[in-house]
C-alpha positions in Angstrom: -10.0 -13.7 24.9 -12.1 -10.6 24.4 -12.6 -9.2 20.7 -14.0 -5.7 20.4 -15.4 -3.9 16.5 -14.1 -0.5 17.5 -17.2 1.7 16.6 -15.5 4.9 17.1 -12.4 3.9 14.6 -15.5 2.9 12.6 -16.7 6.1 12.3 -13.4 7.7 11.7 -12.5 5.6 8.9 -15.9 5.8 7.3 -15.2 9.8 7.5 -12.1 9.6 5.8 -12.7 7.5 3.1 -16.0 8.8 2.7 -14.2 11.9 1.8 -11.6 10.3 -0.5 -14.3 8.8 -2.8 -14.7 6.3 -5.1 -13.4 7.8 -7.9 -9.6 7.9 -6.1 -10.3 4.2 -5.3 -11.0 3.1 -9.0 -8.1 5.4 -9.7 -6.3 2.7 -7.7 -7.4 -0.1 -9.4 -6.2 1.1 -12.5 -3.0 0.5 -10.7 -3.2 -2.4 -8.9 -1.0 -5.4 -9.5 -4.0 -7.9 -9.7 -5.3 -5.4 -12.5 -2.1 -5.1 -14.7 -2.0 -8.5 -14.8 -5.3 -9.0 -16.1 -4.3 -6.5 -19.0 -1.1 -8.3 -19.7 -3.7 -11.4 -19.7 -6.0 -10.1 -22.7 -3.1 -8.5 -23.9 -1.6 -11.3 -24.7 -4.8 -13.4 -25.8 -7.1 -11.1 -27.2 -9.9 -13.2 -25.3 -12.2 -11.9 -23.1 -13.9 -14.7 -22.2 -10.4 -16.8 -21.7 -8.9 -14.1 -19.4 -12.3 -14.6 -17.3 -12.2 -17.6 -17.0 -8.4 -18.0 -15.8 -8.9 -15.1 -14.0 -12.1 -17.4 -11.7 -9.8 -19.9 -12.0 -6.8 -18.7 -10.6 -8.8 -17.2 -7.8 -10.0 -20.1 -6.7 -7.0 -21.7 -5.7 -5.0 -18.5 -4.8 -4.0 -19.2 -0.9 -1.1 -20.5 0.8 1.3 -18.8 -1.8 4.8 -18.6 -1.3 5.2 -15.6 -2.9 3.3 -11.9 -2.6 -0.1 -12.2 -4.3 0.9 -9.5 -6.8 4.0 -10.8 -7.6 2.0 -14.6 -8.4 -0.7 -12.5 -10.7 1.8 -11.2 -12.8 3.7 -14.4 -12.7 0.5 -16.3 -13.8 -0.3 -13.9 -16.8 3.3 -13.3 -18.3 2.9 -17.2 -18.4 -0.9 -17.6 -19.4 -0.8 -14.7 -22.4 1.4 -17.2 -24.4 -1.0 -20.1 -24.4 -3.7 -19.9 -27.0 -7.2 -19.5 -25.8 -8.7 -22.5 -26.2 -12.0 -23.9 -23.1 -10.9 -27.4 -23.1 -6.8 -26.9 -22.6 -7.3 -24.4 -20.1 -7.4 -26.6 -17.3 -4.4 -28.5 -17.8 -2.7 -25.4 -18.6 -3.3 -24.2 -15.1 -2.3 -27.8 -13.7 1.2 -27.6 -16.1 1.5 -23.5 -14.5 1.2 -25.5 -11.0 3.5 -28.1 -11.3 6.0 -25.9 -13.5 6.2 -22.8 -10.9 6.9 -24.4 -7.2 4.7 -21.2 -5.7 1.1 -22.0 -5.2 2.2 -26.0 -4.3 0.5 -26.2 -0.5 -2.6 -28.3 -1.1 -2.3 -28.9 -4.2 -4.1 -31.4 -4.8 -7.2 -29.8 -2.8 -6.7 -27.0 -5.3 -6.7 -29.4 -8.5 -9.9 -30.9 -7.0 -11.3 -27.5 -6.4 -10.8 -26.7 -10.0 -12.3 -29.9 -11.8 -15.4 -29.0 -10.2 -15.3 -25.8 -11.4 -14.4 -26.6 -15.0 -17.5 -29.8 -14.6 -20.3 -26.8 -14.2 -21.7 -24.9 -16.5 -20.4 -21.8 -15.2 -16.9 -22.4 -16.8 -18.3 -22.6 -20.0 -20.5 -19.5 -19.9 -17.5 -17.5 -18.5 -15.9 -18.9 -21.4 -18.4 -18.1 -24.1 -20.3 -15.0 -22.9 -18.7 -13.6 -20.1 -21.4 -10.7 -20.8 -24.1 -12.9 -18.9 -22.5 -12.2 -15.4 -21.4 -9.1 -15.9 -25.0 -7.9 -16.5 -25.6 -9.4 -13.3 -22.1 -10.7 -10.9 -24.3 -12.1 -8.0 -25.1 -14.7 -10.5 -21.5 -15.7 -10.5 -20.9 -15.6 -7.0 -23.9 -18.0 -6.2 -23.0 -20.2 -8.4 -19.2 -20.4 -7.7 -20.4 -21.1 -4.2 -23.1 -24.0 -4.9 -20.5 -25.5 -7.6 -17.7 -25.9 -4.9 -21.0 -26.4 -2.3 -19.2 -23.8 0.4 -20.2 -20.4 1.7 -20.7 -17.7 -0.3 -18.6 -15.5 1.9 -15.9 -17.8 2.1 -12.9 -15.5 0.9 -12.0 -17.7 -2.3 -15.6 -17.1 -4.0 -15.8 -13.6 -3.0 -12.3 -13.2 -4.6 -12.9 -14.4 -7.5 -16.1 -12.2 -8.3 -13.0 -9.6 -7.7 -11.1 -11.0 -10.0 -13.5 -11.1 -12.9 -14.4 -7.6 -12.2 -11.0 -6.7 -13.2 -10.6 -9.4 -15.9 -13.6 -8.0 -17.8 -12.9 -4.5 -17.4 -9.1 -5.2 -19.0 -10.5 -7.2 -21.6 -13.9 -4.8 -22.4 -13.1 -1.5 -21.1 -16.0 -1.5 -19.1 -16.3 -1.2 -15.3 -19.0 -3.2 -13.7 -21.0 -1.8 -10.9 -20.5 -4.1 -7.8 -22.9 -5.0 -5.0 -22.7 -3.9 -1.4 -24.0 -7.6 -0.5 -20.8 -9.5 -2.0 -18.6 -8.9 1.2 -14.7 -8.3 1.3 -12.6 -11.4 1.1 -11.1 -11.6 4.6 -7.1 -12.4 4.0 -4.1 -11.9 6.0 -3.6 -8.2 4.9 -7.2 -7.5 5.2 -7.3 -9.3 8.6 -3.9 -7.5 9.7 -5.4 -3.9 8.6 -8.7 -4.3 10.6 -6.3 -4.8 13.8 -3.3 -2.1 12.9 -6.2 0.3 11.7 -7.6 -0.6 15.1 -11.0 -1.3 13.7 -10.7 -4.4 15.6 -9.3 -5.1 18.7 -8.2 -8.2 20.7 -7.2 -8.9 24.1 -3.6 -10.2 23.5 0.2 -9.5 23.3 1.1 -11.1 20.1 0.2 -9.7 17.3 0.6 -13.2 15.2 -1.9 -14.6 17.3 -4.4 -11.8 16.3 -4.6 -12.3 13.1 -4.3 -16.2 13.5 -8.0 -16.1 15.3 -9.4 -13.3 13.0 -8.5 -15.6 10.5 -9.3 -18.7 12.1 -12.2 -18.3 14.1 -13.4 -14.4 13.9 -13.1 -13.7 10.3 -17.3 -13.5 10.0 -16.3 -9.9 12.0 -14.1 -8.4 10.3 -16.7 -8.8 6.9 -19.4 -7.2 9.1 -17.0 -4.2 10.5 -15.6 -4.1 6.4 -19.6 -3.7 6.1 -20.6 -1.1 8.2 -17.6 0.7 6.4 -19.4 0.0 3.3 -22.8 1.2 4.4 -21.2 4.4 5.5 -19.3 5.1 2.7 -21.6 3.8 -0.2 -18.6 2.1 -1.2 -19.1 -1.6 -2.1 -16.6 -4.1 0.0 -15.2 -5.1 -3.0 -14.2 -1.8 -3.9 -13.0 -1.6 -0.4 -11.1 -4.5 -0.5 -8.4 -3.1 -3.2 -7.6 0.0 -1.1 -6.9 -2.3 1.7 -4.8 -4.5 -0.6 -2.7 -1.9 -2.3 -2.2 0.2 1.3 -1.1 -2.7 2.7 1.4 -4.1 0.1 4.2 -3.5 3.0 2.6 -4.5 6.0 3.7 -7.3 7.7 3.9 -9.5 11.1 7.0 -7.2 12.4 4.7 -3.8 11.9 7.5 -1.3 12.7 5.0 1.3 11.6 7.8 3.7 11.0 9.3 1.7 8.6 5.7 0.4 7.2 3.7 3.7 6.7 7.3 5.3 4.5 7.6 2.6 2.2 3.5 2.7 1.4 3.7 6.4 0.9 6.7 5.4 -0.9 4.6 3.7 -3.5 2.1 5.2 -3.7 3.3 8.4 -4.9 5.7 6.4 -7.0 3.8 3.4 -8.6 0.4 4.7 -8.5 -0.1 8.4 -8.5 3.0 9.7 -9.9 2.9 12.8 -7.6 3.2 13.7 -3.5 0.1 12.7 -1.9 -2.5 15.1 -1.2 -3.6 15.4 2.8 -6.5 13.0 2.7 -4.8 10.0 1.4 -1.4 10.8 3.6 -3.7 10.5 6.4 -5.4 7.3 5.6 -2.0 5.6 5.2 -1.2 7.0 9.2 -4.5 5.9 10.2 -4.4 2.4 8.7 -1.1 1.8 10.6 -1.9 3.7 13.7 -2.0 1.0 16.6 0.7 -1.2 14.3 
């Protein structure tokens, strides 16, 4: 089965966003899901350092959901900015969240396991105390999520949750950390079912399911390197990337009736998160991100 990394859709994208800068994309984080819920987070707690830690936390063990990832983020902070900060509870506050809400259950205990390791490092502590130290620096973090759990560091998990404590600390501090171009995009089902309806990637098959089952599966190392070039072109760190991706594709799905698909995001995006008709450039985008769906 033959995989291709369009070069020319490459080039096209690069273009466009390119020309839709950075600024419009942190303008979209300011109105991403993921990020309201960190603010509801430290809203709530008042806690930098406890909102950065759940935040990792969370991250860590956010797959197989049964619900839309946005809709679990808020879920998880409404709950979470009632609980006191406190290091040593937090854990089996996440554990209680787990067993209370029947939407993050597949795996579980993987995902329990996952995070004892993480709160027996060092690095939940420091998160904890002075989340300051890795945001001076967030490669720190991300090597040393990856050597605590001992996986990759471009496994999607780790990558995520340097993502996730980008927002955290900017809702708790105000301040927006400069990412790296070297932390790559976490490679999920939207991202993965973008890179094929955008038709950055291509694969030889009828069924679309099956596409992003391999991408997923067995391909996911290219789709981070096409995601890369992107970055390179652009100056645009994959991170950054990753939450134009997410919020374009909050409606895309397995049935891609690209009709249907490419109204509802213009839909809400003029609604939810710029209050106002889309200029040309980012009415564009939304065609050309669910072009071949």
């Amino acid at each position: 089965m033959a995989i291709k990394v369009n070069l020319e859709r490459i080039e096209e994208l690069s273009n466009l966003i390119s020309s839709i800068g950075i600024k419009t994309i942190y303008y979209i984080e300011d109105h991403d899901n993921q990020f309201e819920a960190m603010k509801i987070l430290y809203s709530g707690t008042k806690h930098a350092g406890y909102v950065c830690l759940l935040a990792v936390s969370n991250a860590l063990i956010s797959y197989r959901l049964s619900m839309k990832g946005e809709d679990y983020w808020l879920l998880f902070a409404k709950y979470f900015s009632k609980t006191p900060p406190s290091f040593f509870k937090a854990l089996d506050n996440i554990i209680n969240f787990l067993n209370t809400y029947k939407v993050n259950r597949m795996l579980l205990k993987q995902k329990i396991n996952r995070l004892q390791k993480f709160y027996g490092s060092r690095t939940s502590r420091i998160l904890f105390e002075k989340p300051w130290y890795y945001a001076d620096d967030v490669t720190k973090l991300w090597r040393e999520l990856a050597r605590n759990l001992n996986t990759s560091l471009r496994r999607k998990t780790i990558v995520f949750s340097v993502k996730m404590f980008y927002y955290a600390y900017y809702a708790s501090t105000g301040i927006r950390i400069s990412l790296p171009h070297e932390i790559p995009i976490p490679v999920d089902f939207r991202v993965a079912l973008i890179s094929l309806t955008s038709g950055l990637i291509s694969i030889n098959s009828r069924n679309l399911k099956e596409k992003v089952n391999l991408l997923l599966a067995k391909y996911d190392e290219t789709v981070r390197d096409a995601w890369g070039i992107i970055s390179q072109k652009t100056n645009i760190p994959p991170l950054n990337l990753d939450a134009l991706v997410w919020v374009l594709g909050k409606y895309v799905s397995m049935k891609c009736n690209k009709r249907l698909v490419v109204s509802k995001t213009i839909n809400y995006l003029e609604e939810e998160i710029f209050k106002r008709s889309l200029n040309k450039l980012m009415n564009t985008l939304v065609y050309e991100f669910f072009k071949y769906c």
